[in-house]
N, C-alpha and C positions, 0 to 999 in steps of 0.2 A: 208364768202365772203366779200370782201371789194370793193369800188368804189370811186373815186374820180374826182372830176369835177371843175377846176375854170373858175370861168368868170369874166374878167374884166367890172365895171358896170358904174358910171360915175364918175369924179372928184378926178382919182384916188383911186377908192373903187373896192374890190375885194369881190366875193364871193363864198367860197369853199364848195361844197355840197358834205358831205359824206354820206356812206351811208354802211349799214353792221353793222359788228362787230366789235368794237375797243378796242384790245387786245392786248397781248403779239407777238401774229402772225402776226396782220396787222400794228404792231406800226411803223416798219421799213418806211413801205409804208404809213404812218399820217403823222411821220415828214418830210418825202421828200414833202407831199404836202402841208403842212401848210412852209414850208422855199419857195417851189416855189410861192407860194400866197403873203406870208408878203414880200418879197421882193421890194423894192421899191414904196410898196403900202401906201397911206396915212393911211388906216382904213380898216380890212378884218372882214368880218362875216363867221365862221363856220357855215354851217346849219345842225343842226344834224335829223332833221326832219326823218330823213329816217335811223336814225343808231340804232339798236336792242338792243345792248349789249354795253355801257362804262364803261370797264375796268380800273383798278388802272395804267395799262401803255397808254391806252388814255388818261387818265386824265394827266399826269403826261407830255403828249406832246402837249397837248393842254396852258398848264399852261407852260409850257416853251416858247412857242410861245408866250403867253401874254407877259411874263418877258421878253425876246428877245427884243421885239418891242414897250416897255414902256408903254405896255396895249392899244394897236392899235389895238386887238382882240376882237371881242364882241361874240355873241353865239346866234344862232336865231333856232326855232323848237325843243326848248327841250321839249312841252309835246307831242310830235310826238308817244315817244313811252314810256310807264310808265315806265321802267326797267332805263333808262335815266334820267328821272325828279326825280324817287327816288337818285338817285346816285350825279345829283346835289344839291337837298334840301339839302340831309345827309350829304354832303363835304362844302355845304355853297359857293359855286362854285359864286353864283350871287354877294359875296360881293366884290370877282374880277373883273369878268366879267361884261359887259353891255348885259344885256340878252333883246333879242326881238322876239315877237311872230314869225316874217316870215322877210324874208329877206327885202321885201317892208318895214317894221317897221325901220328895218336898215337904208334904207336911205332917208327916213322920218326926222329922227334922226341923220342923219352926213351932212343933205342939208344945 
């Protein structure tokens, strides 16, 4: 099962709360919602807080987005769920990413 949620937060900042599994199944429906989010957005945080399962074709859309948007992607709630924090330690995902506890850390960090 997959979920997605944006909300526009302030000064231009978007934040896209998924939630599920992110897989080969759900990927179609990741990158529709990370293109709907970065779009015209200064700065988006994924929150994966709530996602079970990051798959090689998550990752693979998530990091495209990064690229897209010149790293205007950060990543908030990766130790939400352990299956997730092992997947980014082991890809080294943070030396991309601005990773932040919770979305609040987000825009702490883009104010």
């Amino acid at each position: 099962m997959f979920a997605a949620e944006s909300d526009t937060l302030e000064r231009g900042t978007v934040a896209l709360r998924v939630a599920g599994e992110l897989d080969a199944e759900t990927a179609p429906m990741l990158h529709d919602a990370l293109h709907a989010a970065t779009f015209g957005a200064r700065a988006v945080v994924v929150d994966l807080s709530r996602v079970t399962h990051l798959g090689s074709v998550g990752v693979s859309a998530l990091l495209g987005a990064y690229t897209r948007t010149g790293g205007r992607v950060h990543l908030a709630g990766v130790d939400g769920h352990p299956a997730v924090r092992r997947v980014v330690t082991l890809l080294g995902l943070e030396q991309h990413f601005t990773v932040h506890a919770d979305v609040e850390g987000f825009l702490a960090a883009v104010r």
